[in-house]
C-alpha positions as CSV (number, residue, x, y, z in Angstrom):
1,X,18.7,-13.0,2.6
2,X,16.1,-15.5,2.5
3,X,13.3,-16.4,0.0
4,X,9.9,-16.2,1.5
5,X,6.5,-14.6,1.2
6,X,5.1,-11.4,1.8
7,X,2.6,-13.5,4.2
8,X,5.9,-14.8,6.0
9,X,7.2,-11.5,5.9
10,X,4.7,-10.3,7.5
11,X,4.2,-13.0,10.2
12,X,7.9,-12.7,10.8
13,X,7.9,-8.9,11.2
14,X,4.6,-9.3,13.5
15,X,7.2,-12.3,16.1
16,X,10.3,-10.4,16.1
17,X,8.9,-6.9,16.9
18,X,6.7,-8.7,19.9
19,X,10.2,-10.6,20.9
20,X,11.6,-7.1,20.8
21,X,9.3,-5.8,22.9
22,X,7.0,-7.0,25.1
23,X,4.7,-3.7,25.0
24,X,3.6,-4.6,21.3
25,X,0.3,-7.0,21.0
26,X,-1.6,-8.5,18.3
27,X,-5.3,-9.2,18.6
28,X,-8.3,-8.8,16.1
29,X,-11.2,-11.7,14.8
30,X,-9.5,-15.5,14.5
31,X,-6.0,-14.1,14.9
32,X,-5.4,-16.7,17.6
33,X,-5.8,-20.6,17.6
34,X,-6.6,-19.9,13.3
35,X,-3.9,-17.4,12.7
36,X,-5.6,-15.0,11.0
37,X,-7.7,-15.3,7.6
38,X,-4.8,-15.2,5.8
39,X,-2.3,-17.1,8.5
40,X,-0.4,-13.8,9.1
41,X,-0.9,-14.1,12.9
42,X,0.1,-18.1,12.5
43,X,1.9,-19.0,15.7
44,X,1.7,-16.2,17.4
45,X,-0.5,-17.1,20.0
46,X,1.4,-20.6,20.7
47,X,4.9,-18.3,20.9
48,X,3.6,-15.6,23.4
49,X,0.8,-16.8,25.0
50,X,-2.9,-15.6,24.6
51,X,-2.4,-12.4,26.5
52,X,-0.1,-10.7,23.7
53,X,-1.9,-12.2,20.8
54,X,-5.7,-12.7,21.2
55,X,-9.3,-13.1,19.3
56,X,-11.8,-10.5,19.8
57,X,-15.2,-10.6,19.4
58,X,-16.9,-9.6,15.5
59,X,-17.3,-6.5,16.5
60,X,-14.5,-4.0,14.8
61,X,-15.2,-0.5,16.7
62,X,-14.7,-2.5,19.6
63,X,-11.7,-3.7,18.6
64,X,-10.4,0.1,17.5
65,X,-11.9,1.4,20.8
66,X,-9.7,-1.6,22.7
67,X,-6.6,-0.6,21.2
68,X,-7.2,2.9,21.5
69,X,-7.4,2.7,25.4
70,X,-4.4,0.2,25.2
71,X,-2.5,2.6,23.1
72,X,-3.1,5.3,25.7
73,X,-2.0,3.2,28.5
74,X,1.4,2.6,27.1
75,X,1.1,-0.5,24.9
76,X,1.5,-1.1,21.3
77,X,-1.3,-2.7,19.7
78,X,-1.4,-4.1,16.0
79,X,-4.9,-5.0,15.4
80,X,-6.1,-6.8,12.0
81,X,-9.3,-5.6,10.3
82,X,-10.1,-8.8,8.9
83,X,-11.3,-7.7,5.6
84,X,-10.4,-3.9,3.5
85,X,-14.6,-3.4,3.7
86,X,-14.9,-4.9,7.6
87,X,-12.9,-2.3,8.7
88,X,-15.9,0.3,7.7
89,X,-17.5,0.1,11.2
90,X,-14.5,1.4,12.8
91,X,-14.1,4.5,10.9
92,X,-15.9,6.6,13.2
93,X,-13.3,5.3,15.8
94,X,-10.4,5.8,13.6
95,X,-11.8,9.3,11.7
96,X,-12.9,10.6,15.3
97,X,-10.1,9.5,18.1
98,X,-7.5,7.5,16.7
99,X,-6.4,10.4,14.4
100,X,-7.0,13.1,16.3
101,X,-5.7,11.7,19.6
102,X,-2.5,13.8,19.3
103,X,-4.2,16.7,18.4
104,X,-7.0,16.7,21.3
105,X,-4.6,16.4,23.8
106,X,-1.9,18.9,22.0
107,X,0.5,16.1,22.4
108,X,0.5,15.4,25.5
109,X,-0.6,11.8,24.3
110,X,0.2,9.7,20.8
111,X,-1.0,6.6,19.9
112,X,1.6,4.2,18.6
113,X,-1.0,1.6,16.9
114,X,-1.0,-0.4,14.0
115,X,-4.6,-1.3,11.9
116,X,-3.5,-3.6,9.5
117,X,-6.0,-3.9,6.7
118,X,-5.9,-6.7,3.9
119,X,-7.1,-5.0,1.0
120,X,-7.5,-4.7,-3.0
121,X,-8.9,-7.6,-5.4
122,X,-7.0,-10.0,-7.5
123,X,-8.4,-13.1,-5.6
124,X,-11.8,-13.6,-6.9
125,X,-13.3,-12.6,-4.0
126,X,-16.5,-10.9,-3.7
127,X,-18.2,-7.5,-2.4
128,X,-17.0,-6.6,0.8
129,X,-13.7,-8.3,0.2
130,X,-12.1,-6.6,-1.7
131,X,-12.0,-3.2,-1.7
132,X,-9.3,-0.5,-1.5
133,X,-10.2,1.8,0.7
134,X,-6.9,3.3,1.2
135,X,-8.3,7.1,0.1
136,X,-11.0,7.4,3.2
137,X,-7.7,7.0,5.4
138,X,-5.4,9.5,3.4
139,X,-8.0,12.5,3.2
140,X,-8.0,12.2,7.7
141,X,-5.5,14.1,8.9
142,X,-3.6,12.5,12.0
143,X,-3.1,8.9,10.0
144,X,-0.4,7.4,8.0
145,X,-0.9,5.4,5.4
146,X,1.4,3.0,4.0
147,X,1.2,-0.1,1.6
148,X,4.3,-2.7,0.8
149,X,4.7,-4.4,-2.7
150,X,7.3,-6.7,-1.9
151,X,8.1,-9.0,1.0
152,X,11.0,-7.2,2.3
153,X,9.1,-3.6,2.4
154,X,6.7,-5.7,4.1
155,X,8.9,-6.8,6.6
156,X,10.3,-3.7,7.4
157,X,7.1,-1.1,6.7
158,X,5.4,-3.1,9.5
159,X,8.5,-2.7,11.8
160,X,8.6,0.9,11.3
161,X,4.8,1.2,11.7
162,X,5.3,-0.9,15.0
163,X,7.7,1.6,16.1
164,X,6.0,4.9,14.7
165,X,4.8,7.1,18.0
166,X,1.5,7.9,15.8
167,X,-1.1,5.7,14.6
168,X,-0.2,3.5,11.2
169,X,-3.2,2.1,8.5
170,X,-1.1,-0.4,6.8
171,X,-2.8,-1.6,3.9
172,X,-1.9,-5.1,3.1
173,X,-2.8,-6.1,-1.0
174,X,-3.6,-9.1,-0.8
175,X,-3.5,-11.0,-4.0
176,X,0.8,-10.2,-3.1
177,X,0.9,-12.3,0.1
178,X,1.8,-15.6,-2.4
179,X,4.5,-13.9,-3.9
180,X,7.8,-14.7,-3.3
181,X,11.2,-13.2,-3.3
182,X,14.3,-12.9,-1.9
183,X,14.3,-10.5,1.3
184,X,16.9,-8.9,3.8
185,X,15.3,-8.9,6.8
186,X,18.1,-8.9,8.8
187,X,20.2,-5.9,7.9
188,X,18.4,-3.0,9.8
189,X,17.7,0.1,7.0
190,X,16.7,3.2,7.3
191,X,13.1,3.9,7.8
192,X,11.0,3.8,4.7
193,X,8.0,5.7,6.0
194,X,7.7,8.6,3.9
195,X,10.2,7.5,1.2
196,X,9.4,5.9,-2.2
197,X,11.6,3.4,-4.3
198,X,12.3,3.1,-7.5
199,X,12.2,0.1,-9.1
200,X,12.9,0.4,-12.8
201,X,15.1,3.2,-14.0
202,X,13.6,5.1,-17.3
203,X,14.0,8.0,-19.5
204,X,10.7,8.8,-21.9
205,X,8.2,8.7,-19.1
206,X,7.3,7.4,-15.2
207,X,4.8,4.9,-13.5
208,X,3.8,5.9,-10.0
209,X,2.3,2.9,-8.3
210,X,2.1,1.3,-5.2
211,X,0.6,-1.9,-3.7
212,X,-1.4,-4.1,-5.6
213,X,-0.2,-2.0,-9.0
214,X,3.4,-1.9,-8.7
215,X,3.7,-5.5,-10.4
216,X,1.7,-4.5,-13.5
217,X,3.4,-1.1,-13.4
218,X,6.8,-3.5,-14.2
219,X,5.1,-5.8,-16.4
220,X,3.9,-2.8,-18.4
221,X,7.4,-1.2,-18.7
222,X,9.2,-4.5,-19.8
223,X,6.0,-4.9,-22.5
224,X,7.0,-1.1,-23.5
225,X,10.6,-1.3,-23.4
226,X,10.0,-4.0,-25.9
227,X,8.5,-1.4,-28.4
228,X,11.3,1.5,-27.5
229,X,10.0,3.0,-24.7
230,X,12.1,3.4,-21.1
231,X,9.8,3.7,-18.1
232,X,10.5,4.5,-15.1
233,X,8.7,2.5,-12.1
234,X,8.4,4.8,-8.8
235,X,6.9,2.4,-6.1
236,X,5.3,4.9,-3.6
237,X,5.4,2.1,-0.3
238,X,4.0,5.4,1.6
239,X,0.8,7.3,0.6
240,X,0.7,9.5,4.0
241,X,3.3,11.1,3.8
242,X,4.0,11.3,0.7
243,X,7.9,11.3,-0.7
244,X,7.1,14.4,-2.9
245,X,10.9,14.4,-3.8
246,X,11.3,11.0,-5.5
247,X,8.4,11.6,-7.3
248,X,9.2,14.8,-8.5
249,X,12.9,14.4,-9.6
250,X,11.8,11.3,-11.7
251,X,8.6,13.0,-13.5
252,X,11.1,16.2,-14.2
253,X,13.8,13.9,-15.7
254,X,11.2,12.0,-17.9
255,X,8.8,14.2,-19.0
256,X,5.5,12.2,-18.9
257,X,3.5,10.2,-16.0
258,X,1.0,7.8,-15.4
259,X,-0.7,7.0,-12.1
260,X,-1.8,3.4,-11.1
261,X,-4.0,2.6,-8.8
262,X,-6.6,0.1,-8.3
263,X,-9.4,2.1,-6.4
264,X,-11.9,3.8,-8.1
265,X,-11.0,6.8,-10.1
266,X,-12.9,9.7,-8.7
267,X,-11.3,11.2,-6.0
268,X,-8.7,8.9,-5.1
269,X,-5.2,8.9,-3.9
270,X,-4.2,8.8,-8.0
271,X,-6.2,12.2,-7.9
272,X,-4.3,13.9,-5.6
273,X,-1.1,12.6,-7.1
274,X,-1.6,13.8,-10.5
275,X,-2.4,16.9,-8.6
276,X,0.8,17.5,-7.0
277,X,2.8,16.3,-10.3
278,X,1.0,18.5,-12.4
279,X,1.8,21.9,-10.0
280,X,5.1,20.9,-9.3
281,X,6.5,19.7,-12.5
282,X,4.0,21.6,-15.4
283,X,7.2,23.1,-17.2
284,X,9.2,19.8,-17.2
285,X,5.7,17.7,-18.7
286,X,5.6,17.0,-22.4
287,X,1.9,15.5,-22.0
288,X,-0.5,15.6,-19.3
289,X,-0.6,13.3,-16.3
290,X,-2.8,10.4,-17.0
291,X,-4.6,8.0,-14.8
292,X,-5.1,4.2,-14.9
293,X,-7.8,3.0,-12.1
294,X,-10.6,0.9,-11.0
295,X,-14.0,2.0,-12.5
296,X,-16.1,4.0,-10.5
297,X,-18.8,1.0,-9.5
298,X,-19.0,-1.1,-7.0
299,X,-16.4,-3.8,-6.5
300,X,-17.6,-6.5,-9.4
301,X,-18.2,-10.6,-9.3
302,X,-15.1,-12.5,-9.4
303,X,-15.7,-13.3,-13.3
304,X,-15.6,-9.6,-13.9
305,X,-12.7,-8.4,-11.8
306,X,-9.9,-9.0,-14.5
307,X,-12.2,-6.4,-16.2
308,X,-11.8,-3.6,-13.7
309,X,-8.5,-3.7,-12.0
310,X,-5.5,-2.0,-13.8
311,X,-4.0,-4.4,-16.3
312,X,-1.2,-4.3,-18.8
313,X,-3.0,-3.7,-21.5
314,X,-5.0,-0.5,-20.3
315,X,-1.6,0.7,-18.8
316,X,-0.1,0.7,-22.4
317,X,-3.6,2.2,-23.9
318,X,-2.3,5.2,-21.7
319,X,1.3,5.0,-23.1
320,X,-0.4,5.5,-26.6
321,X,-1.6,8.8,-24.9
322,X,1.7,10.0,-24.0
323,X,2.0,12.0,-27.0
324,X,5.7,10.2,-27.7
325,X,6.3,11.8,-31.3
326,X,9.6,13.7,-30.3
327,X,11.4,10.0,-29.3
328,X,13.4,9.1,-32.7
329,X,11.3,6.8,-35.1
330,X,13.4,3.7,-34.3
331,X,11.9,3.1,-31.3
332,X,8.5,2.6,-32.3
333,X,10.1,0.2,-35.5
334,X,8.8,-2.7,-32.8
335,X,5.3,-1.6,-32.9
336,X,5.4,-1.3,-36.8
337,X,6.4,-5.1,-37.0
338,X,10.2,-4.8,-37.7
């Protein structure tokens, strides 16, 4: 157990899974001599040499297309798309061949790639830099999507990715590479691809989250907690495929369910999951699933971000909503100044 970032997490999944095997490369734009925008590739290159971790040119179907061949002939490529909205002139590589490689070829071939993808807002960055664009990636069949919250899911998400036989989006948020915690990255789990975790137990309702949103999902539950309320924080970690189970035994237990996410709100993941809540848990809901998002606009200017992401505050505006007149009276005594 060691304290440490989800950037060194990340860095230190990236050196011992290329130590491990020597089949496993990392290339994409200034993830050489720089180390990556965000120093996630740091030292890589100096460690292995420039033929197992190397820059490419600006030119991101490329890159896809070069890791699709290398894929193909037997190697394991992790490739960083340098920003969430860079990655958009790959898609037709990734929509078109990298998810449907398996398919074509009725498995004769897989392709056992990783496109990592910092994504999400948080950092005052500006258009183009911070979008989630995890939704465009979960409606292609062939992909899996997956997204840590904390540094040792980061660790070991991008080990199981690096070992998946099928292709991997892993969707880095990252205003979370700073944060710092206390992670096992030594003790070898069981794979978390697929599985949600949760991270606060509660009774009167559940928070389904996962990236960027899991911290305010916890901040939100201690803020109601203090006013009566037991939530129940359900980190997804997996969008594609999705641990229906988890999800489903909390939402039955509680009774109510709200679904964070920091993409826009029409048709995204938080869509889909309110979807499958709905179906499979109706008789077991005491209010309908609600939805905490991103606005449906355009990513906005730094000074107007704190606006549009999922905060605190708009996450307990939706606990107001959850219809909580059956709970005993005592518990809302905190709200009534007592």
């Amino acid at each position: 157990m060691a304290s440490m970032t989800m950037a060194q997490a990340l860095n230190s999944a990236l050196r011992d899974a290329m130590r491990a095997d020597e089949q496993v490369l990392v290339f994409g734009e200034d993830v050489a001599a720089l180390g990556g925008v965000f120093r996630i590739t740091d030292g890589l290159t100096a460690e292995f040499g420039e033929d197992r971790c190397f820059d490419t040119p600006l030119a991101e179907a490329g890159i896809i297309g070069l890791a699709v061949g290398m894929a193909m002939a037997g190697f394991r490529p992790v490739v960083e798309m340098q920003f969430d909205a860079f990655a958009y002139p790959a898609f037709e590589q990734i929509a078109s061949h990298v998810a449907k490689l398996r398919n074509r070829t009725r498995g004769r071939l897989s392709l056992p790639m990783v496109i990592r993808v910092p994504y999400a807002g948080g950092i005052g960055g500006v258009e183009h830099h911070c979008d989630s664009s995890e939704a465009y990636y979960a409606h292609t069949p062939g992909l899996k999507v997956v997204t840590p919250a904390t540094a040792e899911d980061a660790y070991w998400l991008l080990r199981d990715a690096i070992d998946d036989p099928d292709p991997v989006v892993f969707m880095e948020p990252k205003r979370l590479y700073w944060s710092k915690e206390d992670a096992d990255t030594e003790t070898r789990r069981a794979a978390s691809l697929g599985r949600a975790a949760v991270r606060r137990e509660g009774r009167d309702g559940t928070l389904l989250a996962y990236g960027p949103c899991v911290p305010v999902a916890l901040k939100a539950a201690e803020t109601a907690a203090g006013e009566g309320i037991s939530l129940e924080v359900v980190d997804l970690r997996s969008v594609v495929p999705f641990d229906d189970a988890t999800v489903t035994d909390s939402v039955r237990r509680t009774g109510r369910c709200i679904v964070l996410q920091e993409a826009q709100g029409f048709a995204g993941v938080a869509a889909e999951i309110t979807a499958r809540v709905q179906e499979r848990c109706f008789h077991s809901l005491a209010a309908p699933v609600l939805r905490v998002t991103g606005f449906d606009i355009p990513y906005p200017p730094p000074k107007l971000e704190h606006a549009h992401l999922p905060s605190v505050d708009r996450v307990m505006d939706a606990v107001d909503r959850l219809q909580f007149d059956d709970l005993p009276d005592t518990r809302h005594l905190a709200r009534e100044g007592a």
